[in-house]
C-alpha positions in Angstrom: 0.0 0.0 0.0 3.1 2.5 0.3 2.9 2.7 -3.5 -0.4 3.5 -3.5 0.1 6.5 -0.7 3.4 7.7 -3.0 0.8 7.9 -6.4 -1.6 9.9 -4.0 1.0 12.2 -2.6 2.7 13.0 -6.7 -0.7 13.6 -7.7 -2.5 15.3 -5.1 -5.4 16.8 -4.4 -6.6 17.3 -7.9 -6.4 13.5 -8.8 -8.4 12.7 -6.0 -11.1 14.7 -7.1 -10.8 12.9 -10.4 -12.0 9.6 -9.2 -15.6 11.0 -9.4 -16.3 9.7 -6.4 -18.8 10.4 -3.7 -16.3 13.1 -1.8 -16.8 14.8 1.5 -14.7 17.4 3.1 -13.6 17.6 6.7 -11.4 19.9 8.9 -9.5 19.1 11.8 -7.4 21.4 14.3 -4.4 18.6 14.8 -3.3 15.7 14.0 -4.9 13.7 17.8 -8.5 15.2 16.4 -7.9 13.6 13.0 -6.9 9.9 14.2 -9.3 10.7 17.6 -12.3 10.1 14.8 -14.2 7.1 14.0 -13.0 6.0 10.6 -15.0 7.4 7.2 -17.2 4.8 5.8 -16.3 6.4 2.2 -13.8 7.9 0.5 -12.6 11.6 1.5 -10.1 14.0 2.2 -9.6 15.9 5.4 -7.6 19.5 6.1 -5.6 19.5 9.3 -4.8 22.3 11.1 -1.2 21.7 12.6 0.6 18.7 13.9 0.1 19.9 17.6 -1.7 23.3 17.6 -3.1 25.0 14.1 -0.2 26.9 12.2 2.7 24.8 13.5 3.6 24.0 10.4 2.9 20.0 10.5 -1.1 20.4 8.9 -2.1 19.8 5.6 -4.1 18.0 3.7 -5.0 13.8 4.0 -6.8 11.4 2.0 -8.8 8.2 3.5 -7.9 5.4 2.4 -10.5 2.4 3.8 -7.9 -0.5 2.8 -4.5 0.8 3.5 -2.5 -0.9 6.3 0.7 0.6 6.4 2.1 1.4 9.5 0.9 4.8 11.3 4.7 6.4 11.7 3.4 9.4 12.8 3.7 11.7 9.6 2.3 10.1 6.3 0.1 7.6 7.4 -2.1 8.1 10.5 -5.0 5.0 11.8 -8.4 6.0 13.3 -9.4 5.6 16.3 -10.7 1.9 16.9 -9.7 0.8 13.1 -7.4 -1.8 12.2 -8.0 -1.4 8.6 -7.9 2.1 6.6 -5.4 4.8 6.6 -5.1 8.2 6.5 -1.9 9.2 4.2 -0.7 12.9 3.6 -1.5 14.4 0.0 2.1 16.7 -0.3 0.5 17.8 -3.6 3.8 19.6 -4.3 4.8 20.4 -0.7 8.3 19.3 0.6 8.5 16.9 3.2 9.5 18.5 6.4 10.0 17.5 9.7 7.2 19.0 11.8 5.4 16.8 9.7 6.2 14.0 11.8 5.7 16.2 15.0 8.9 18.0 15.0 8.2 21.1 17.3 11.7 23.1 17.2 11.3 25.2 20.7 14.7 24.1 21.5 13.2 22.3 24.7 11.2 18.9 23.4 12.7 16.2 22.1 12.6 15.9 18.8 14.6 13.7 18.2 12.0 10.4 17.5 10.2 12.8 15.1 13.4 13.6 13.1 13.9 9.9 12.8 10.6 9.0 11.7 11.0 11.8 8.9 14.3 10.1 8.1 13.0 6.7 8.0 9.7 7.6 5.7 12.0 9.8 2.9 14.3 7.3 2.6 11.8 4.5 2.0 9.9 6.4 -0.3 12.5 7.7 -2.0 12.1 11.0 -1.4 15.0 13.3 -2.2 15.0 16.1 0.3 13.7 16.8 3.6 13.3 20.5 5.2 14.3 21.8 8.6 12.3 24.9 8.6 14.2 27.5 10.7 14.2 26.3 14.5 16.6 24.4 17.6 15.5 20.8 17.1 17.1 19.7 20.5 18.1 15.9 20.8 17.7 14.6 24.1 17.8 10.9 23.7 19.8 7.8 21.7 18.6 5.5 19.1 19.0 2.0 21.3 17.7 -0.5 19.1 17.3 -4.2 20.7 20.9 -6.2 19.5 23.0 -3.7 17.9 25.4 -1.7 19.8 26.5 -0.1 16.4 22.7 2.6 17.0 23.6 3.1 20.6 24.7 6.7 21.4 23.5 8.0 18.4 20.6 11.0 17.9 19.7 9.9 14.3 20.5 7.3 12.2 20.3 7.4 8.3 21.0 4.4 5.6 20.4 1.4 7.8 17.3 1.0 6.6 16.7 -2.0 3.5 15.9 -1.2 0.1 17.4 0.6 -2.6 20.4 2.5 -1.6 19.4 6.1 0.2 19.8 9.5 -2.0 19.3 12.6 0.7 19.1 16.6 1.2 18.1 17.3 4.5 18.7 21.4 4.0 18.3 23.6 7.0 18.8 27.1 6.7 18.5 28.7 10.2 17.9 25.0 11.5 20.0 23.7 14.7 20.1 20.0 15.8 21.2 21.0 19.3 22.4 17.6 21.2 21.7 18.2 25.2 21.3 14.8 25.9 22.1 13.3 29.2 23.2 9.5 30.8 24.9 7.2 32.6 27.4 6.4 29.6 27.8 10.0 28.1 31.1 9.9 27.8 31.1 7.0 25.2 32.9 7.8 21.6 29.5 6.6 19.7 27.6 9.6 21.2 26.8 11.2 17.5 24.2 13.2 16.1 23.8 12.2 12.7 25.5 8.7 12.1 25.0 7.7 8.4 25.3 4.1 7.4 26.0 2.2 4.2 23.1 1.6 2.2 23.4 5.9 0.9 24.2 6.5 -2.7 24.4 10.5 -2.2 23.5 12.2 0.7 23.8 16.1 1.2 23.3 18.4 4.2 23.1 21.7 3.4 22.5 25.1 5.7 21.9 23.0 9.1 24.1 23.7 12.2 25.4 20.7 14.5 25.7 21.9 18.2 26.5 19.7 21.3 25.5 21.6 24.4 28.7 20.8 26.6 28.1 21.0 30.4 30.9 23.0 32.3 34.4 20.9 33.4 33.4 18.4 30.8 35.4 16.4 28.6 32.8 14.1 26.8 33.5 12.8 23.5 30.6 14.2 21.4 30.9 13.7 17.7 28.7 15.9 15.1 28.4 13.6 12.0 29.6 9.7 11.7 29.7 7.7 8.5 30.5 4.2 9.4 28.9 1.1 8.8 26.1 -1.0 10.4 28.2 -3.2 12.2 30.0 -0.8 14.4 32.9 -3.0 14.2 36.2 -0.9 13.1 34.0 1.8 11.6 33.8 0.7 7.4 32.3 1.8 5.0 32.7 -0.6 2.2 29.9 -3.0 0.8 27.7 -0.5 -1.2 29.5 2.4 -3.3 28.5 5.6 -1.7 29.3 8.6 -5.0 28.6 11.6 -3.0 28.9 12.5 0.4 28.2 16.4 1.1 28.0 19.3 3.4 27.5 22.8 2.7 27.2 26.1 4.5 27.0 24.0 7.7 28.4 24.7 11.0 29.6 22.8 13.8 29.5 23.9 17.3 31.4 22.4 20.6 31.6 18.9 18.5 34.8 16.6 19.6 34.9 15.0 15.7 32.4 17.6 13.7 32.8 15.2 10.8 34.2 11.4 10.3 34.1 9.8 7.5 35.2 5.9 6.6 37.5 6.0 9.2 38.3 1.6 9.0 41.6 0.9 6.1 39.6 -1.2 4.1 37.3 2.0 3.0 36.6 2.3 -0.6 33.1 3.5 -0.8 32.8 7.5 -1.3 33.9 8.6 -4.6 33.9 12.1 -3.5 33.6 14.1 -0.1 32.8 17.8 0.0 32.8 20.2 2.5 32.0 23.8 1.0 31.4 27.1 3.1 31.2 25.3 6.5 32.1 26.9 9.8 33.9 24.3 12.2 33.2 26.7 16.0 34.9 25.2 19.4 35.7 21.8 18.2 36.6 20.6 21.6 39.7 18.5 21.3 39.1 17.0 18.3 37.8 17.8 14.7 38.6 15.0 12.2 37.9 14.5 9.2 39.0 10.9 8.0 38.5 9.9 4.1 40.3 6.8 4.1 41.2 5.2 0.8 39.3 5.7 -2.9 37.9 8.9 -4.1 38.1 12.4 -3.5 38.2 15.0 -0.7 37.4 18.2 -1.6 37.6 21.1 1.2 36.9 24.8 0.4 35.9 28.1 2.4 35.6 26.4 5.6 36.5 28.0 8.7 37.7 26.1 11.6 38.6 28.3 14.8 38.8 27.9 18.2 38.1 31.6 19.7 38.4 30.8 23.5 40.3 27.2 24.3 39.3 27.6 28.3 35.8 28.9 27.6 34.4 26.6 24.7 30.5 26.4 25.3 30.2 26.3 28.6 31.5 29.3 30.2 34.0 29.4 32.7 34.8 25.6 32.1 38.6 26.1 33.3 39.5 22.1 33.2 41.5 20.7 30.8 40.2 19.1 27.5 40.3 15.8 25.9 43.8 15.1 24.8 44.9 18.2 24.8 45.6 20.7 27.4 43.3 23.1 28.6 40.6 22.8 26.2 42.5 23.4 23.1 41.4 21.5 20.2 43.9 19.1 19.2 43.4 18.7 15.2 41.3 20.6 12.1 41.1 18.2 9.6 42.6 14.6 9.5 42.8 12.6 6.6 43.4 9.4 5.3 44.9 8.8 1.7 41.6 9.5 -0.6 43.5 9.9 -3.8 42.8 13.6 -4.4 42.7 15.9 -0.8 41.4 19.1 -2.6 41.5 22.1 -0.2 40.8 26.1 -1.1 40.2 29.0 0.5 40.0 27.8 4.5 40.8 29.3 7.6 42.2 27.8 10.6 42.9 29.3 13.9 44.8 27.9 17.2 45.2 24.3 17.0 47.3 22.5 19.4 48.6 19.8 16.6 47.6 19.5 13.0 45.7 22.4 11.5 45.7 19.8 8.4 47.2 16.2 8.2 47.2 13.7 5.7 48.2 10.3 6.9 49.5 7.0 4.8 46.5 4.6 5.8 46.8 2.4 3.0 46.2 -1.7 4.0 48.2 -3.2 5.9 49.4 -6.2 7.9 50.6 -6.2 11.5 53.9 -8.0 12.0 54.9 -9.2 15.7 58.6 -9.7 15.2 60.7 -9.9 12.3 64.0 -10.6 11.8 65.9 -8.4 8.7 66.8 -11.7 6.3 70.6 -10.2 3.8 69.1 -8.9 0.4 68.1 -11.9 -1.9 67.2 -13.9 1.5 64.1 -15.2 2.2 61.8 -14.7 6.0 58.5 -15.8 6.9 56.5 -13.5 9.0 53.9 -14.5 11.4 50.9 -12.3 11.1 48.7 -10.8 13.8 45.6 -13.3 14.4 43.2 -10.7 14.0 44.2 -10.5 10.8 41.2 -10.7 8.1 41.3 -13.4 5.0 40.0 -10.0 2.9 43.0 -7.8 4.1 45.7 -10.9 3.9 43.7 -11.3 0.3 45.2 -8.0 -0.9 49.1 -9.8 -1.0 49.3 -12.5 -3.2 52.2 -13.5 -4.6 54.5 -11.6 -6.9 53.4 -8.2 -5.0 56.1 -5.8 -4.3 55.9 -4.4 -0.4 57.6 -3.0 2.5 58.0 -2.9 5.7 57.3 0.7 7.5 59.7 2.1 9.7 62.5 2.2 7.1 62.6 -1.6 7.9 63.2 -2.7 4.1 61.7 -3.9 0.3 60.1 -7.7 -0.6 58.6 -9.2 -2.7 55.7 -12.2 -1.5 57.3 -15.2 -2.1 53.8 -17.3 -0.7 50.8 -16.8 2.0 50.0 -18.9 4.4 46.6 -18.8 6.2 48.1 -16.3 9.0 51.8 -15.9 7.4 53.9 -14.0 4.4 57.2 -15.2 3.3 59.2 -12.7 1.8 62.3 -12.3 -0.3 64.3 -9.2 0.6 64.9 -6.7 -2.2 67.6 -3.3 -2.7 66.4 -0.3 -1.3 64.8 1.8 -4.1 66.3 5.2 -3.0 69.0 6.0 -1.0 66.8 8.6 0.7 65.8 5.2 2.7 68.1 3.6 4.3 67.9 0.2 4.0 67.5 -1.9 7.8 70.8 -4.1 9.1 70.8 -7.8 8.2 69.8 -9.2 11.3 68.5 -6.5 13.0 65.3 -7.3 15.2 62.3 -5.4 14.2 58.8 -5.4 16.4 55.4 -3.6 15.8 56.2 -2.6 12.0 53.2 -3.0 9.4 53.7 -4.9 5.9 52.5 -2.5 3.1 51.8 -2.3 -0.6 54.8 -0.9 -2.3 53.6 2.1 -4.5 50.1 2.1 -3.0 50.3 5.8 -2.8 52.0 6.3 -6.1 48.6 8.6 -7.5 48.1 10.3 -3.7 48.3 14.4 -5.0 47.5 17.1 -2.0 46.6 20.4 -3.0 46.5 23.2 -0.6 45.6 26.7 -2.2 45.3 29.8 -0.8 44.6 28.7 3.4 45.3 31.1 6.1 46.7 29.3 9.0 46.9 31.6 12.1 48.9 29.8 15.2 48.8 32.8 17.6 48.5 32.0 21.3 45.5 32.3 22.6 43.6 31.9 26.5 44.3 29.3 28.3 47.0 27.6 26.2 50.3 26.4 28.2 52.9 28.9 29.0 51.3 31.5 26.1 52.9 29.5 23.2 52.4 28.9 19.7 49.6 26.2 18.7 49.7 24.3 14.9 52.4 22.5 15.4 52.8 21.4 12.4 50.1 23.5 10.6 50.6 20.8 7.9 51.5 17.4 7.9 51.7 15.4 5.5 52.9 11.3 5.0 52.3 10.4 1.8 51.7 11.0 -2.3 52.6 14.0 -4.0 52.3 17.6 -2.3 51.5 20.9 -4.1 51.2 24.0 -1.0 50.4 27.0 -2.2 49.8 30.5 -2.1 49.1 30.2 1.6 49.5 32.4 4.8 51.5 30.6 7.9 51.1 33.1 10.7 52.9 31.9 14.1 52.8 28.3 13.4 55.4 26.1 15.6 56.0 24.1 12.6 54.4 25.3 9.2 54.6 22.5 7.0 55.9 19.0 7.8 56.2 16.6 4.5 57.6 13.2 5.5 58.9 11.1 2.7 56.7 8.6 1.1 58.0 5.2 2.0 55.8 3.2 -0.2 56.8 5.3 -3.2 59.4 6.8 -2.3 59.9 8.6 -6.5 56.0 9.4 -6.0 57.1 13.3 -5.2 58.5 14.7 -8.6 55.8 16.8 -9.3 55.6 18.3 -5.8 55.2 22.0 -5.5 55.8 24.2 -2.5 55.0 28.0 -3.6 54.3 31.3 -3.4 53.6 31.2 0.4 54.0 33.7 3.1 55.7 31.7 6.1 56.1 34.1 9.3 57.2 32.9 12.5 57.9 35.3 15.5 61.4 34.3 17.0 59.9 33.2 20.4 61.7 30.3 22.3 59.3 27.8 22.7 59.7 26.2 25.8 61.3 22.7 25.7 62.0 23.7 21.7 64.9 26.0 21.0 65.7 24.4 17.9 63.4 23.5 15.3 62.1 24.7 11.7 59.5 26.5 9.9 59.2 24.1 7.0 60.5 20.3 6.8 60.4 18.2 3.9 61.9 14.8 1.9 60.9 14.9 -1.6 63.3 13.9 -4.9 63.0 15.8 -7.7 60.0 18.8 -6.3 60.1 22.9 -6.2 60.3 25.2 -3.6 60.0 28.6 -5.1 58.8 31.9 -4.4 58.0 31.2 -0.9 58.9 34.3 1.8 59.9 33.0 4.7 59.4 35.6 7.7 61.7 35.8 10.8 60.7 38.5 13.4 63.0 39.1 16.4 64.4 35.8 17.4 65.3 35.2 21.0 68.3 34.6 22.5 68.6 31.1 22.3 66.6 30.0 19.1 68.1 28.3 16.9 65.8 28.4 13.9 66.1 27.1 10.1 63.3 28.4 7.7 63.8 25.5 5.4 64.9 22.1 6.0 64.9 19.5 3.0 65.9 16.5 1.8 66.7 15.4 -1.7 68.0 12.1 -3.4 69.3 10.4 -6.6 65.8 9.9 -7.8 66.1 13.6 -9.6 67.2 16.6 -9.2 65.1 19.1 -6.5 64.9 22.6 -7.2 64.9 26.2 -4.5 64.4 29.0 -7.0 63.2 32.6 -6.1 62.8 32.9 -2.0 63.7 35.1 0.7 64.9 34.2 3.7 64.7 37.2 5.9 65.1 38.1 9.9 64.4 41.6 10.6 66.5 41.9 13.6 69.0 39.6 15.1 70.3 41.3 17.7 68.6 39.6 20.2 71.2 37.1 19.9 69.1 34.1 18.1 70.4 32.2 15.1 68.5 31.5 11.8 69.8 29.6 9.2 68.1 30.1 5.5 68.1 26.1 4.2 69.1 22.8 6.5 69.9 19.5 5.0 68.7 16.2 6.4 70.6 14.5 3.3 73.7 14.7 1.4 72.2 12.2 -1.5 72.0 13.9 -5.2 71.9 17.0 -6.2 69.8 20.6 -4.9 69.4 23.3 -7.6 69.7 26.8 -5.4 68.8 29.5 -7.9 67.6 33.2 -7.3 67.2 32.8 -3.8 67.7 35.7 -1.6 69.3 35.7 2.1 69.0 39.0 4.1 70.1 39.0 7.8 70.1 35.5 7.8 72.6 32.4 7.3 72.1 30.9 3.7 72.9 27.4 5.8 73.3 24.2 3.7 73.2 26.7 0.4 77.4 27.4 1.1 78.4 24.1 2.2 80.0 22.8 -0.3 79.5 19.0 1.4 75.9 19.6 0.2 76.4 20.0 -3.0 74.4 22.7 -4.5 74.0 24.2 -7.6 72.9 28.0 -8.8 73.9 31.7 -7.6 71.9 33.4 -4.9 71.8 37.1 -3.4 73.0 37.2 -0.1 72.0 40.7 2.2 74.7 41.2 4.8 
């Protein structure tokens, strides 16, 4: 009979009246008067009022349907009073499906929560594309804990776990706030989420809606904004059913631990792209992440993620310290995994105790216990963790080229075993890896696909990243430390704004390809640091890479005042045989050194290859590795006494 209720609803009123039929016309004031009456003994249509008082925006209009016996959810289909039989469904005739329809009453004080999620479960089964949040604070005082699945606990709302074809969603909210405030025994667990999305979605969208956990004061609760995970709850996938489009615009988050994870397990494959456009990431609270990891495309742009008090986050006065981190300030902005394209433009972020932004190497990969390094040509059989899946061990088969991570040394798979690898040791690719001892005892280390981030490209245009101290942090230092990291793929930074940043941009080399960085790019940013000496940090750098064969041009890199005791280096990079790297076209400047701190213009952590050091200009500062003939440099640069 839900077919029959959709046809109703697409053509509406009019059809109805097309049926020549005996028709009769009643008016209700709510929704309890219209299932409070006996049920019609013929066919008609009924006008309601509101869902809970007249012009509350969940009225409309309803037709009586005497052989219907779908379910009464409590917003399309309604029963009357006394009948088993008969429904009455909701014409929309045109009209969007919004939540008060379903008894949503946004005062910011009842729990609306049930009615969001019957809204969710009717659009979704029907197929309908969007669903409206008409300006209000929908506040969220209670879990979905469904009977056997742990996976629901914790969680406000729940979208794609129900069966059928896969889910395609808006829900668009301008002016609308889900506003969590609930309360319990266990509300400090990790699963406590607003919005938790499951597999079975094809494309979902949120667009305009604010996420806002109402934290009470001293508290450190994990509270995430948006989840997508799978249905099992176990490691967080998102895998069986290809998910094209996940989506967020103009949205904010307020006070949420992890505003927004996504596929966080290493066997993700599912979202072909992930956007997040124009939204406003306020007191994250320890922790924003953003996780994409493996397939697809993340795509970040205008998004502003500050944290403008980290003592005072929502509630006020809270002067206790945050979750891992100290005194409340937020720990990350965005964490990634390796989605083959990170895309980000245009974003702002302010005081972070770590990573402003940080792109990790999550590719597959086995656990190893204990190995012992075999001599190059030699053979070693690795005993595998026992946890370890027949689908992830399915992902080596013979012939495949890995490594070992921790600089621990090249295979090749030699055979599997049901819960073993034997491997044959191969040369080192690059000298810009060592290669391990022969013999050598090696414990914790992961086997990895070699080249399995060979097509990884991060692009980061035109992001200001402001590390000033702010209230409340330790000792008045720094935060974004680095403001960047990255672990893997090809990098291109630029046109960027580093303001106060312990570390600007860290850029570890690739181990599983460790020629993947050829293309990378590093320029035309504007890289200031202030001179301070960070406690328990004298020495350290503005910007540390390993890359063979990338640019570095055009950067300014900004040194104001350094303190007695600093030892600072704007640039540190590596470079290898794999091709020849290139600095063309920066400057390297302290405005005063008088204070008695040293800066050095480029650092070295390897002597491999060769460094092209072209057009660069040194003024007040040390060109560093740039004179050292050991390093072996080539070009003419301008050096300012």
């Amino acid at each position: 009979m839900l077919r029959l209720g959709i046809l109703w609803m697409a053509i509406g009123a009019a059809g109805v009246w097309a049926q020549n039929s005996p028709i009769s016309e009643l008016k209700y004031v709510t929704v309890a008067d219209l299932r409070s009456q006996p049920p019609p003994t013929r066919p008609c249509y009924a006008e309601v009022q509101g869902y809970s008082w007249p012009g509350d925006g969940g009225g409309g209009f309803f037709f009586w349907d005497g052989k219907c016996t779908e379910a009464d959810e409590g917003g399309a289909y309604f029963k009357a009073e006394g009948a088993d039989e008969g429904r009455w469904f909701r014409i929309f005739a045109g009209k969007r499906a919004s939540v008060l329809m379903w008894g949503a009453r946004g005062d910011g004080k009842t729990d609306d929560a049930p009615a969001i999620q019957r809204a969710l479960d009717f659009v979704s089964k029907a197929g309908f594309t969007l669903l409206e949040f008409p300006p209000a604070t929908y506040a969220l005082n209670r879990w979905i804990e469904p009977a056997g699945n742990a996976a629901w606990r914790y969680t406000h709302l729940a979208l794609g776990r129900q069966a059928g074809p896969p889910v395609q969603l808006t829900m668009r909210g301008p002016g609308a706030t889900l506003l969590s405030v609930a309360n319990g025994p266990e509300v400090n667990s990790s699963r406590n989420t607003i919005l938790q999305i499951y597999e079975n979605i094809k494309e979902f969208r949120a667009e305009g809606l604010t996420f806002e956990r109402r934290m009470e004061p001293g508290s450190g609760n994990f509270r995430q904004g948006v989840n997508v995970t799978d249905n099992t709850g176990q490691g967080n996938l998102l895998q069986e059913i290809p998910t094209h489009l996940i989506g967020f615009y103009d949205c904010t988050f307020i006070d949420c631990h992890r505003a927004l994870t996504v596929g966080r397990g290493l066997l993700h494959q599912g979202i072909d792209q992930l956007d997040v456009v124009e939204c406003r990431f306020l007191y994250p609270r320890a922790s924003n992440s953003t996780s994409k990891d493996g397939g697809g495309q993340v795509a970040l742009a205008g998004c502003d993620v500050e944290n403008l008090n980290c003592i005072n986050s929502y509630a006020e006065g809270c002067d206790e310290s945050g979750v891992n981190s100290p005194n409340g300030l937020p720990k990350d902005g965005f964490w990634f995994g390796t989605g083959r394209r990170t895309l980000i433009d245009g974003c702002t972020l302010k005081r972070f105790w770590v990573e402003g932004i940080a792109v990790f190497d999550n590719e597959a990969g086995l656990f190893v216990e204990k190995i012992v390094i075999p001599a190059e040509g030699e053979t070693v059989e690795l005993a595998l963790s026992k946890g370890t899946s027949e689908k992830l061990l399915g992902l080596f088969p013979a012939g495949a080229a890995v490594y070992l991570s921790k600089r621990n040394g090249y295979y090749t798979v030699e055979k599997t075993g049901t819960f073993s690898l034997t491997l044959r040791r191969q040369a080192q690719p690059s000298p810009m890896i060592p290669g391990p001892k022969t013999g050598a005892e090696a414990v914790g280390v992961f086997c990895k696909l070699a080249n399995g981030t060979a097509d990884v490209v991060t692009r980061i245009t035109a992001c200001n990243f402001d590390g000033a101290p702010v209230l409340g942090s330790p000792d008045g230092q720094n935060c974004l430390n680095p403001a960047i990291r990255i672990e893997a793929g090809e990098i291109v930074i630029s046109e960027n704004s580093f303001i106060s940043a312990n570390v600007a941009l860290l850029g570890l080399m690739d181990e599983s390809a460790p020629y993947g960085q050829t293309g990378s790019l590093i320029s035309n940013n504007f890289i200031q640091d202030d001179g301070k000496n960070r406690k328990g940090a004298p020495r350290r750098c503005q910007v540390a890479v390993g890359i063979i064969g990338g640019t570095i041009e055009g950067n300014a890199f900004i040194i104001k005042d350094p303190d007695e005791g600093v030892d600072l280096t704007c640039l540190s990079v590596g470079w290898g045989a794999g091709g020849s790297s290139v600095l063309r076209g920066n400057v390297f400047r302290s405005a005063n050194t008088a204070g008695g701190g040293k800066v050095s213009a480029i650092g070295r952590n390897n002597r491999i290859g060769k460094m092209v050091a072209d057009g660069n200009v040194f003024d007040g500062v040390d060109a560093g590795a740039a004179e050292d003939p050991a390093a072996n440099f080539e070009g003419k640069n301008i050096k300012i006494p």
